[in-house]
N, CA and C atoms of all chains as a GROMACS GRO file, in nm:
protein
  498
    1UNK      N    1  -1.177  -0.339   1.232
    1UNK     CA    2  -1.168  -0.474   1.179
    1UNK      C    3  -1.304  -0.520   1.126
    2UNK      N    4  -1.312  -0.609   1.027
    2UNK     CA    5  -1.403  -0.648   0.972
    2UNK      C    6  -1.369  -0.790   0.952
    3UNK      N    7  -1.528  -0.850   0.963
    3UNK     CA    8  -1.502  -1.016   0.939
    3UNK      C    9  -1.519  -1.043   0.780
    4UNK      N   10  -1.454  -1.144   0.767
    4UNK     CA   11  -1.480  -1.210   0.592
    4UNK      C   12  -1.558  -1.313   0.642
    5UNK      N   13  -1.668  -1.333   0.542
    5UNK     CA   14  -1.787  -1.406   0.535
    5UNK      C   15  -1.684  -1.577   0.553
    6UNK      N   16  -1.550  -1.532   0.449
    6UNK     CA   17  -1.506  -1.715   0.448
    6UNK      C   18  -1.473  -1.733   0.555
    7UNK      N   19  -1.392  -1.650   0.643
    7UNK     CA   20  -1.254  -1.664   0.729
    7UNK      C   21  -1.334  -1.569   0.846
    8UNK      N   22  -1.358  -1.623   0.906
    8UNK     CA   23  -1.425  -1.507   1.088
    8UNK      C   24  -1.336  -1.474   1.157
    9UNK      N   25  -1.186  -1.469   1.120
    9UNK     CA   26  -1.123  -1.408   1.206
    9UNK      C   27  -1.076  -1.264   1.152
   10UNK      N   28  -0.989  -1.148   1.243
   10UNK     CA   29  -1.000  -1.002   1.171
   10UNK      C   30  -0.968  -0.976   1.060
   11UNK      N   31  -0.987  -0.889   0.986
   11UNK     CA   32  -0.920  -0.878   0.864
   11UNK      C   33  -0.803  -0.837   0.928
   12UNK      N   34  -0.657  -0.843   0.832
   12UNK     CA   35  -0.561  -0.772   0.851
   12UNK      C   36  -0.555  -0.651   0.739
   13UNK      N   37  -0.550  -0.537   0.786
   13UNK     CA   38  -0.527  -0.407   0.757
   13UNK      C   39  -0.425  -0.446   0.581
   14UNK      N   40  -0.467  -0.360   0.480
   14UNK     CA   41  -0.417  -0.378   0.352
   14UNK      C   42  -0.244  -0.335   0.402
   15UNK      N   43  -0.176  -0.258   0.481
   15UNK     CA   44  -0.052  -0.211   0.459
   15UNK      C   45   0.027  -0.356   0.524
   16UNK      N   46  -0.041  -0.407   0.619
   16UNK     CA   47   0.009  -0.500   0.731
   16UNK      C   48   0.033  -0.648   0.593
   17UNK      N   49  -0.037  -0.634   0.515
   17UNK     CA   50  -0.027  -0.776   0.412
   17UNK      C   51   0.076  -0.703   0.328
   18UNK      N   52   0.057  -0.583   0.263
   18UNK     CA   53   0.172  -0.577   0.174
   18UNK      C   54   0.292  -0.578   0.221
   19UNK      N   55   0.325  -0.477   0.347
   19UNK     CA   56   0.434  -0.480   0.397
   19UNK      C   57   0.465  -0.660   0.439
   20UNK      N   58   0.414  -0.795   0.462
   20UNK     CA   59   0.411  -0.869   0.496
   20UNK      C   60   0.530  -0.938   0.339
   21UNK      N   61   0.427  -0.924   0.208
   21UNK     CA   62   0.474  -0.962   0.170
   21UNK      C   63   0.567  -0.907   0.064
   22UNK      N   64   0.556  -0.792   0.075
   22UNK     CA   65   0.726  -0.745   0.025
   22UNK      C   66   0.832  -0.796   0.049
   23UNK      N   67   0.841  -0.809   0.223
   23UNK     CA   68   0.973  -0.858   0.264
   23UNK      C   69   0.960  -0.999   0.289
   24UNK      N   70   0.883  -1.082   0.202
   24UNK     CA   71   0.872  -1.214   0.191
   24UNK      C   72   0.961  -1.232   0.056
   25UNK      N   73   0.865  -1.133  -0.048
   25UNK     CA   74   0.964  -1.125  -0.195
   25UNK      C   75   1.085  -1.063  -0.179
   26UNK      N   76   1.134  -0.922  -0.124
   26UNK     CA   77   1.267  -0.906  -0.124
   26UNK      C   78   1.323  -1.037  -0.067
   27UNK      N   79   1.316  -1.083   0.015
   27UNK     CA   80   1.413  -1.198   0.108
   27UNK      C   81   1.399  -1.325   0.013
   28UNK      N   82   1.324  -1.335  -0.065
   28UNK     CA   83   1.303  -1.437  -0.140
   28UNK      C   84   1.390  -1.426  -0.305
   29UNK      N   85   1.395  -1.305  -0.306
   29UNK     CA   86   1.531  -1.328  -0.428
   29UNK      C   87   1.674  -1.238  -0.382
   30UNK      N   88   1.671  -1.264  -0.224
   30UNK     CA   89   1.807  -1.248  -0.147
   30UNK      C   90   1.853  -1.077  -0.156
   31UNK      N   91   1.791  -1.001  -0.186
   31UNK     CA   92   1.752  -0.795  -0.148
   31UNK      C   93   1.769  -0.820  -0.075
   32UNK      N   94   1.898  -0.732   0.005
   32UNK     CA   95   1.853  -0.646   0.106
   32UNK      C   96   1.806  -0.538   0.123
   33UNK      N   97   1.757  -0.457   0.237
   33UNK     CA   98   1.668  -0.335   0.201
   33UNK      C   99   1.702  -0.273   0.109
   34UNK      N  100   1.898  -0.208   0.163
   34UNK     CA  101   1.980  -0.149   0.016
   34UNK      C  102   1.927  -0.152  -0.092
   35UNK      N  103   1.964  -0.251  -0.109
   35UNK     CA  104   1.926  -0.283  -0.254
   35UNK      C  105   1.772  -0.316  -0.336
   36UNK      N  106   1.689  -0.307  -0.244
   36UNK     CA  107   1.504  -0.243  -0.307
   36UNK      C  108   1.544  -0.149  -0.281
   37UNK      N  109   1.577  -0.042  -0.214
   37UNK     CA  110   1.542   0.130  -0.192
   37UNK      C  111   1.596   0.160  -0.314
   38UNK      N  112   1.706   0.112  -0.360
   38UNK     CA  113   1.818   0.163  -0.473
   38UNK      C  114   1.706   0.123  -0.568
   39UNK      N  115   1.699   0.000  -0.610
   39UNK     CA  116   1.588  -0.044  -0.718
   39UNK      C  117   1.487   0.018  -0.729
   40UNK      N  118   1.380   0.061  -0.591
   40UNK     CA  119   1.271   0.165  -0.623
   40UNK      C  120   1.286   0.315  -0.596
   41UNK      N  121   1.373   0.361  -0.595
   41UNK     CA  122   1.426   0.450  -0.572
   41UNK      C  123   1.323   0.512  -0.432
   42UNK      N  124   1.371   0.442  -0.328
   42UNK     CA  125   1.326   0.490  -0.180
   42UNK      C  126   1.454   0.472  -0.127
   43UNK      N  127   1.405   0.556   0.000
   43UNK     CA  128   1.510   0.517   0.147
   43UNK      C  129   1.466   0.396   0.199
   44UNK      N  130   1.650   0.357   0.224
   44UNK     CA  131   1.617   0.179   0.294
   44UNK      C  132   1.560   0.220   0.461
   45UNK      N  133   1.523   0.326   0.531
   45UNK     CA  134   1.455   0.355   0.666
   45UNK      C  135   1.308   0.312   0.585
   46UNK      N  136   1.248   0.381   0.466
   46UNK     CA  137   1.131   0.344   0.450
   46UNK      C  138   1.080   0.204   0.451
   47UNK      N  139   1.175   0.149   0.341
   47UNK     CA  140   1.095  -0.006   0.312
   47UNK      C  141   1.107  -0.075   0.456
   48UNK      N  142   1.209  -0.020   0.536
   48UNK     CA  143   1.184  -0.110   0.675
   48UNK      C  144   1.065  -0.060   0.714
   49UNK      N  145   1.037   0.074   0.781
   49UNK     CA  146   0.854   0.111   0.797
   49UNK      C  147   0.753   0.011   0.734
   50UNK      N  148   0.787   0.005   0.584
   50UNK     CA  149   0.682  -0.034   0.480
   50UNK      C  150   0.664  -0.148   0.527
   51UNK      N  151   0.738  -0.266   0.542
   51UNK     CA  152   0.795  -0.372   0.532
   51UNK      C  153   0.700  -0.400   0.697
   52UNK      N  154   0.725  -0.297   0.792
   52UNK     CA  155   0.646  -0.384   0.922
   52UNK      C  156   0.549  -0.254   0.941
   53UNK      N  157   0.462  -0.244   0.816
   53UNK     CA  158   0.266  -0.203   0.800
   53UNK      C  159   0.322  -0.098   0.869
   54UNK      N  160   0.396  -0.002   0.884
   54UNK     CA  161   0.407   0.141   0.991
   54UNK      C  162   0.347   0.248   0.914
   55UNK      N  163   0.392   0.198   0.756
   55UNK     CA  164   0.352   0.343   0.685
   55UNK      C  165   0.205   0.356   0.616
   56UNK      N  166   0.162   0.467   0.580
   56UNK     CA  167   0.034   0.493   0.508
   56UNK      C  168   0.054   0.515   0.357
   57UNK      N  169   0.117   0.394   0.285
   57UNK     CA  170   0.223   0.434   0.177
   57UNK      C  171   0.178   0.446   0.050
   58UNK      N  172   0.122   0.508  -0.047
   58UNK     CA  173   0.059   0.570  -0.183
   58UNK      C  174   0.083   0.427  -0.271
   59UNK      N  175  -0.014   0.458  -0.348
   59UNK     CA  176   0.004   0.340  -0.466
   59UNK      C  177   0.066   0.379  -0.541
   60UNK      N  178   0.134   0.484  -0.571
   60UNK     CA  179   0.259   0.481  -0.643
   60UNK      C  180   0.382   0.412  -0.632
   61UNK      N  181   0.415   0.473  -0.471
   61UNK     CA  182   0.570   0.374  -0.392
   61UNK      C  183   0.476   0.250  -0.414
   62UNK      N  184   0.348   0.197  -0.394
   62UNK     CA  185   0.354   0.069  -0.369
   62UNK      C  186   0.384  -0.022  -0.507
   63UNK      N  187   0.314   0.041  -0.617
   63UNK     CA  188   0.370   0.009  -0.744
   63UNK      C  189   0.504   0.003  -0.783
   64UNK      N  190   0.629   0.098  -0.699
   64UNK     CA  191   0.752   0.076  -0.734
   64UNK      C  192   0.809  -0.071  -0.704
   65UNK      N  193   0.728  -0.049  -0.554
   65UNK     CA  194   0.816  -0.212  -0.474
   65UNK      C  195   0.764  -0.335  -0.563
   66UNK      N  196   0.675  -0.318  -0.602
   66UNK     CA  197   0.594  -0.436  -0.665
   66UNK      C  198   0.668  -0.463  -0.796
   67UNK      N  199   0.705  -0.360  -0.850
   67UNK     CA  200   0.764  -0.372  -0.968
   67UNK      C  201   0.959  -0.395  -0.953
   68UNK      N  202   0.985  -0.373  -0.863
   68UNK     CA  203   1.099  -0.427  -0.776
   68UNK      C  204   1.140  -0.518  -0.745
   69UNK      N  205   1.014  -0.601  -0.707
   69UNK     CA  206   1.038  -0.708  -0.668
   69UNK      C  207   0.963  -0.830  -0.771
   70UNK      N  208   0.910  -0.766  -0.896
   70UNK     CA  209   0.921  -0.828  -1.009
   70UNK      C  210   0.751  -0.897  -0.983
   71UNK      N  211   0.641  -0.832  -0.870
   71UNK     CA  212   0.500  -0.910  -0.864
   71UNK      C  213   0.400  -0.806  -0.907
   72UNK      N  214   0.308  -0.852  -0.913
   72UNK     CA  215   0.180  -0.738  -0.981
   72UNK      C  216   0.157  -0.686  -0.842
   73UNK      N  217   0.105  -0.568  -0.804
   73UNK     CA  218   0.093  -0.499  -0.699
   73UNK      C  219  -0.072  -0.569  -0.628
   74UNK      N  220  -0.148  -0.610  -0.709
   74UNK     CA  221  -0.232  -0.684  -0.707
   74UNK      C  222  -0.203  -0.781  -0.622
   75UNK      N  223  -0.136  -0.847  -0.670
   75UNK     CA  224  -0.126  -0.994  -0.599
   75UNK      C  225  -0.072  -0.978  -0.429
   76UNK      N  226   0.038  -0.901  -0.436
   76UNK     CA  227   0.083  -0.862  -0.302
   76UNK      C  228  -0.022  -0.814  -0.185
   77UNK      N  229  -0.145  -0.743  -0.206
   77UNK     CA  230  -0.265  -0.756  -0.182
   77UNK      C  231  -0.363  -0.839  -0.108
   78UNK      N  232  -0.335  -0.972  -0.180
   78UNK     CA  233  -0.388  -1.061  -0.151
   78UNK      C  234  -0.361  -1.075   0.090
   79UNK      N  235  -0.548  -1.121   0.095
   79UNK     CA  236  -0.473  -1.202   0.230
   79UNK      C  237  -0.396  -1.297   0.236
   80UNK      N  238  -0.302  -1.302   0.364
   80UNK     CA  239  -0.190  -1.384   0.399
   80UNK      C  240  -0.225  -1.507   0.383
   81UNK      N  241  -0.335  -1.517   0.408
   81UNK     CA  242  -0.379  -1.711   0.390
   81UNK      C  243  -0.392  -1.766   0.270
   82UNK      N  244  -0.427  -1.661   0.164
   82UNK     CA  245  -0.451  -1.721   0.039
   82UNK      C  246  -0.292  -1.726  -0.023
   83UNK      N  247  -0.292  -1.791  -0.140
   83UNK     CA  248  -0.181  -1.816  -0.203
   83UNK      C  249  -0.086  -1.689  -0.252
   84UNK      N  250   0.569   0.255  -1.869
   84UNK     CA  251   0.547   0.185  -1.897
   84UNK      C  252   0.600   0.018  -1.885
   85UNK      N  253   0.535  -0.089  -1.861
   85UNK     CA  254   0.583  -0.211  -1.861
   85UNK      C  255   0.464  -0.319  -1.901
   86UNK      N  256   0.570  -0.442  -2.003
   86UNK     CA  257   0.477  -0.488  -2.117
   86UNK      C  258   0.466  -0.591  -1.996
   87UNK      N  259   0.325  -0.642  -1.992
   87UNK     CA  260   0.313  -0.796  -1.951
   87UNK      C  261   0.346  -0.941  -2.035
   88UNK      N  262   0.382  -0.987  -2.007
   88UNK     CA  263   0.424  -1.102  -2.047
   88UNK      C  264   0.312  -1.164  -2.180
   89UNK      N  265   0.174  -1.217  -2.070
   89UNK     CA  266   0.041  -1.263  -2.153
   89UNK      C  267  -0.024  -1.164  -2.204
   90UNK      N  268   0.043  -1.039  -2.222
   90UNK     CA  269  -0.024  -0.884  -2.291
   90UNK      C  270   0.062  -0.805  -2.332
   91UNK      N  271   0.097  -0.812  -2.414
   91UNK     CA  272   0.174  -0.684  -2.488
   91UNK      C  273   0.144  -0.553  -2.508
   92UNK      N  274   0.004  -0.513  -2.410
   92UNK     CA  275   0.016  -0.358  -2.416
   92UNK      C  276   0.031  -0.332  -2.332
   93UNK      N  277   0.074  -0.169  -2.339
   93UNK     CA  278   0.152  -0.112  -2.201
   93UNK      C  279   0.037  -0.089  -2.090
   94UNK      N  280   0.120  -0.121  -1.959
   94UNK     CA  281   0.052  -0.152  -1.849
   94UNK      C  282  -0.017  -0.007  -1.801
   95UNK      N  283  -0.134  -0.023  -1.729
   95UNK     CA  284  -0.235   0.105  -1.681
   95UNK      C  285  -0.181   0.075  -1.560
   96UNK      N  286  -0.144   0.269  -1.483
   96UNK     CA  287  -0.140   0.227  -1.374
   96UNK      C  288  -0.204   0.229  -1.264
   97UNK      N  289  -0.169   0.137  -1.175
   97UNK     CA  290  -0.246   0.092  -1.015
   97UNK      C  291  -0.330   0.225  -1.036
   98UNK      N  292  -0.308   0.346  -1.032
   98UNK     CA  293  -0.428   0.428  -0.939
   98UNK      C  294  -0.496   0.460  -1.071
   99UNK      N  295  -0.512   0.462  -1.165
   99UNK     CA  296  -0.596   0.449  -1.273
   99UNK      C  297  -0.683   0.316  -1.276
  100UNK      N  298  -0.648   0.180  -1.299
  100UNK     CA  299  -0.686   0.084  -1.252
  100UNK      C  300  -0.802   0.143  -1.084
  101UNK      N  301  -0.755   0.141  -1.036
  101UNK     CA  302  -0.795   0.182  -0.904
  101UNK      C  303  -0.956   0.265  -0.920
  102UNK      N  304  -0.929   0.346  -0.974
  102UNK     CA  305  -1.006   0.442  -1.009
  102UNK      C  306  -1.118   0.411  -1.132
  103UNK      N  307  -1.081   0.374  -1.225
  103UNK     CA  308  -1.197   0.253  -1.289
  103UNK      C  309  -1.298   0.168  -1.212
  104UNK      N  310  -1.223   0.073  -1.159
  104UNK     CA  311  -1.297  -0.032  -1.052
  104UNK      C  312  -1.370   0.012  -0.988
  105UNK      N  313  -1.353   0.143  -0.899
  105UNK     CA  314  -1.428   0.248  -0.827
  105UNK      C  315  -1.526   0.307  -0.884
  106UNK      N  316  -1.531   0.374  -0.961
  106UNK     CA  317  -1.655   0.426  -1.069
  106UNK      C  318  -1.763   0.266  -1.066
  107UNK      N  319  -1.667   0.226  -1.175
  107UNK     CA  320  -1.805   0.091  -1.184
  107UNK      C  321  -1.808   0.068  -1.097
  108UNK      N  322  -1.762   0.011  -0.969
  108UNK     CA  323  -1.835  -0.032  -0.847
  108UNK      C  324  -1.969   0.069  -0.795
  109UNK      N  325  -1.884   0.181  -0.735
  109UNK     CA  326  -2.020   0.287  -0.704
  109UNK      C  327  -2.112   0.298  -0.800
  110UNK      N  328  -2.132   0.310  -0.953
  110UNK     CA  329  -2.253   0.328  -1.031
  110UNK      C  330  -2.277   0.177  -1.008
  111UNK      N  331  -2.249   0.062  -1.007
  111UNK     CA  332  -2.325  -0.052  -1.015
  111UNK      C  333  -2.419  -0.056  -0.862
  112UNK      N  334  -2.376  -0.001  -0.762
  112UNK     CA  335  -2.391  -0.022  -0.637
  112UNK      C  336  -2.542   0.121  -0.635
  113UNK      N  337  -2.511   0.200  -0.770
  113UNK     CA  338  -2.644   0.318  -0.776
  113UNK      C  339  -2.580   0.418  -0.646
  114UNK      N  340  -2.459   0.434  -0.630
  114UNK     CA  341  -2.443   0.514  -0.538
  114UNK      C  342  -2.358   0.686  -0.607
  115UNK      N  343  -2.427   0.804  -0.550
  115UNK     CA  344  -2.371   0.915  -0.592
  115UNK      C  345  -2.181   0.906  -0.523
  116UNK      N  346  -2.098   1.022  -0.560
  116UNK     CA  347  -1.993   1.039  -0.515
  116UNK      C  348  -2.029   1.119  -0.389
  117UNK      N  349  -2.148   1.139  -0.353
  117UNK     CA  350  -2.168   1.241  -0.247
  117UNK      C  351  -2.175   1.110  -0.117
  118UNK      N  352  -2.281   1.009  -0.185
  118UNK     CA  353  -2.320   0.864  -0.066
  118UNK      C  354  -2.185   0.813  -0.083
  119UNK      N  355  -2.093   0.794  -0.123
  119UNK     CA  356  -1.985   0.749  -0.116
  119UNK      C  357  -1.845   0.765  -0.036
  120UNK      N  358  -1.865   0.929  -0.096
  120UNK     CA  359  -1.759   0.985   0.004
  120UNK      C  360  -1.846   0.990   0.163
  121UNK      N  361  -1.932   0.995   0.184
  121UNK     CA  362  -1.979   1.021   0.332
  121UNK      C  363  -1.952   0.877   0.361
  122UNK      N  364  -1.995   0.744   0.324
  122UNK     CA  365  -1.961   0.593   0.420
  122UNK      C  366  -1.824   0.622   0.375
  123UNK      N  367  -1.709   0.665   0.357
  123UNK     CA  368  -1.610   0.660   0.301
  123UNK      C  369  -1.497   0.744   0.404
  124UNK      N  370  -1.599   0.854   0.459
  124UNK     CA  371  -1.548   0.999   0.531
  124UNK      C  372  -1.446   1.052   0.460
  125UNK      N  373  -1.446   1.045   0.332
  125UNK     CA  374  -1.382   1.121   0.272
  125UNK      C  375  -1.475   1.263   0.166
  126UNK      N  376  -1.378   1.348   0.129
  126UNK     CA  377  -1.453   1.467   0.000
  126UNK      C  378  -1.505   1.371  -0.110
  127UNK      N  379  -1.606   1.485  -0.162
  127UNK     CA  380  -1.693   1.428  -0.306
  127UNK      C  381  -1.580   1.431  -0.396
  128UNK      N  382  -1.501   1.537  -0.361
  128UNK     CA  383  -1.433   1.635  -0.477
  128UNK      C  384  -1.321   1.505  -0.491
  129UNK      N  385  -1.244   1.462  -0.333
  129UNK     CA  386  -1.132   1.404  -0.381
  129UNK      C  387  -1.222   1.244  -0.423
  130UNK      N  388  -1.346   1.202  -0.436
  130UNK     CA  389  -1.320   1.070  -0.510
  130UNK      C  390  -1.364   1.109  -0.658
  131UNK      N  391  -1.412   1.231  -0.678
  131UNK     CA  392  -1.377   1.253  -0.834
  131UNK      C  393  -1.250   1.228  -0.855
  132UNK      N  394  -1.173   1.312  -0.794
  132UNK     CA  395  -1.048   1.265  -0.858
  132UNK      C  396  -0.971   1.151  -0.857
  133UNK      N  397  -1.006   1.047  -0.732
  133UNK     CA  398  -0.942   0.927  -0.738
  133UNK      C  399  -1.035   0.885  -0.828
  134UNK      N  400  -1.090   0.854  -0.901
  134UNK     CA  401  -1.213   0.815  -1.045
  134UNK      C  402  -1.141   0.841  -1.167
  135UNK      N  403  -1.112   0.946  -1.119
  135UNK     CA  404  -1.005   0.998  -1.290
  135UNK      C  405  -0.860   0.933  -1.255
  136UNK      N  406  -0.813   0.884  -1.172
  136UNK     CA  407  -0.671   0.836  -1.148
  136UNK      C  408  -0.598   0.967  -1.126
  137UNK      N  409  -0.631   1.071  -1.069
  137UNK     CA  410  -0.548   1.204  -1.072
  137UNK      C  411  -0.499   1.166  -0.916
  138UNK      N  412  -0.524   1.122  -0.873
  138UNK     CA  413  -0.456   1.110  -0.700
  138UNK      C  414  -0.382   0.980  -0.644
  139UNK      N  415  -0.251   1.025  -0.560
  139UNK     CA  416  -0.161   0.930  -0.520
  139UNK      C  417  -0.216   0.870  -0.433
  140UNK      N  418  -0.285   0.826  -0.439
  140UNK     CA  419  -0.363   0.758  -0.285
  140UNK      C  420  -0.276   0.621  -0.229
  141UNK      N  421  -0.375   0.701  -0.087
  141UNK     CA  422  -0.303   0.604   0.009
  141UNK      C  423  -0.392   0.446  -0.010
  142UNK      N  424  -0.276   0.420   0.107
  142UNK     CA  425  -0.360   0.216   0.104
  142UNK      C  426  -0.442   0.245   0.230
  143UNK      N  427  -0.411   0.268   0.283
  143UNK     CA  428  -0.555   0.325   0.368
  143UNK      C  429  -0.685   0.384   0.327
  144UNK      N  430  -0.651   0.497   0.249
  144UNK     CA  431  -0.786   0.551   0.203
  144UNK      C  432  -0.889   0.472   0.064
  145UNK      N  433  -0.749   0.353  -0.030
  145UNK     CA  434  -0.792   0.260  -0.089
  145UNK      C  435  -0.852   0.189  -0.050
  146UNK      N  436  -0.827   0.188   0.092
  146UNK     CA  437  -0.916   0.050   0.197
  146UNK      C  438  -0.994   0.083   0.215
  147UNK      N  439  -1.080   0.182   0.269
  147UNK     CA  440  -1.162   0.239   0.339
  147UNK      C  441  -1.275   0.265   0.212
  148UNK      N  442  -1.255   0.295   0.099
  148UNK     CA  443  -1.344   0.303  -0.073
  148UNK      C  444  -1.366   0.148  -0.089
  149UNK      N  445  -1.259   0.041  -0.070
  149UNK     CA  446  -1.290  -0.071  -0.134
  149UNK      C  447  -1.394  -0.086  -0.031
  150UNK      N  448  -1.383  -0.085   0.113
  150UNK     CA  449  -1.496  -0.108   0.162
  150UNK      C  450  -1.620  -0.072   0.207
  151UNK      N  451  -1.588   0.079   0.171
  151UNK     CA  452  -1.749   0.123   0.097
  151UNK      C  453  -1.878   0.079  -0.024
  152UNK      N  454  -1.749   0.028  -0.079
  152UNK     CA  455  -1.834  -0.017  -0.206
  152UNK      C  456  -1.834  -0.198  -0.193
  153UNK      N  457  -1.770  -0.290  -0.058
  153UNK     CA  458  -1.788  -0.382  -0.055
  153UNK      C  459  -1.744  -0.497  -0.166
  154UNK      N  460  -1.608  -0.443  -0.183
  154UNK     CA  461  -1.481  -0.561  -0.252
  154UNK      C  462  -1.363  -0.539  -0.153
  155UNK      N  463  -1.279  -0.638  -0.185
  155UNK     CA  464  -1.190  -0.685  -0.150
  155UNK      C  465  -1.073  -0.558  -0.197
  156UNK      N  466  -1.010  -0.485  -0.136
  156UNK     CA  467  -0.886  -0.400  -0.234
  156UNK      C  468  -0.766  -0.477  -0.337
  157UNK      N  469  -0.753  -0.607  -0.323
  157UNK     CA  470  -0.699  -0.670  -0.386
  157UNK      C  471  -0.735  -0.665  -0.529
  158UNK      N  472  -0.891  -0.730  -0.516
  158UNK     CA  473  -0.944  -0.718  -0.620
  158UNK      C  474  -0.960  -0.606  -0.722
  159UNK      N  475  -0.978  -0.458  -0.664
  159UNK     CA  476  -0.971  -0.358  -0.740
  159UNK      C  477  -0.858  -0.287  -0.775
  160UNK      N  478  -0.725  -0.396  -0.783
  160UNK     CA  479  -0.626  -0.371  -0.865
  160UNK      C  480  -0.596  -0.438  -0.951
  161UNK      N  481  -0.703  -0.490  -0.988
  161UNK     CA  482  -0.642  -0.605  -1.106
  161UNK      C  483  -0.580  -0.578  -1.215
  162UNK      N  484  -0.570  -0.615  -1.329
  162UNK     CA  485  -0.557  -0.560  -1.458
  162UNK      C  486  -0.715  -0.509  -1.496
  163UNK      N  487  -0.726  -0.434  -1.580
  163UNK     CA  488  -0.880  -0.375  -1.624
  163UNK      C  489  -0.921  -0.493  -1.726
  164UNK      N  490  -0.847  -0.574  -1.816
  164UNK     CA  491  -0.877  -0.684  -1.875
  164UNK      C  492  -0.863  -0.819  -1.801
  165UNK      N  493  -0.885  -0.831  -1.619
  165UNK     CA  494  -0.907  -0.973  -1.610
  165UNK      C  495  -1.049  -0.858  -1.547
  166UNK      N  496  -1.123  -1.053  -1.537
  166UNK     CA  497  -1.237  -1.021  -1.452
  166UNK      C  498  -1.247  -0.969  -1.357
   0.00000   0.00000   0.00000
């Protein structure tokens, strides 16, 4: 863990935010896993892994979900506190 | 390929992006791929190739480069035309 100069509390790990907010965006235009795995062409066992930070997952799959779920892979990125 | 909305050329992807940001970061930072990969604990060889965008990399090992070179991993996915 590492501190941010803004925010002194831990960082959270990059998989733990994306997986955070994937399944903020799937659930937010009503996906169920089904139906992202089908869309990014994964297994719905994965995006659940993905989904709670389990996996060590390539920027490729991460570019699928991102593009799946219709956000820049960038932004999904972002820490949880910021917008 | 996929057009952006405020850009009509076709999109670069994440690990190319990725791999840009990385170069300029380490040469701005005056650091070899040799000082890099060692705070990095990764090969010289494989961040040549994450430099050229030839590798699926993980979000882990993206993490561990962004914070060698001291950015945010968010940030070094941007588009190559924002700041």
């Amino acid at each position: 863990m590492q501190i941010d100069e803004q925010n002194p509390s831990p960082r959270v790990p990059a998989k733990i935010v994306f997986g955070a907010r994937l399944r903020h965006a799937r659930e937010g235009l009503g996906l169920s896993q089904e139906v992202l795995a089908e869309k990014a062409g994964l297994h719905r066992t994965y995006i659940g892994q993905v989904e709670r930070g389990e996996r060590n997952i390539s920027v490729d799959s991460m570019e699928r979900l991102a593009d799946a779920v219709s956000l820049p892979l960038w932004d999904m990125l972002k820490p949880l506190s910021a917008a």
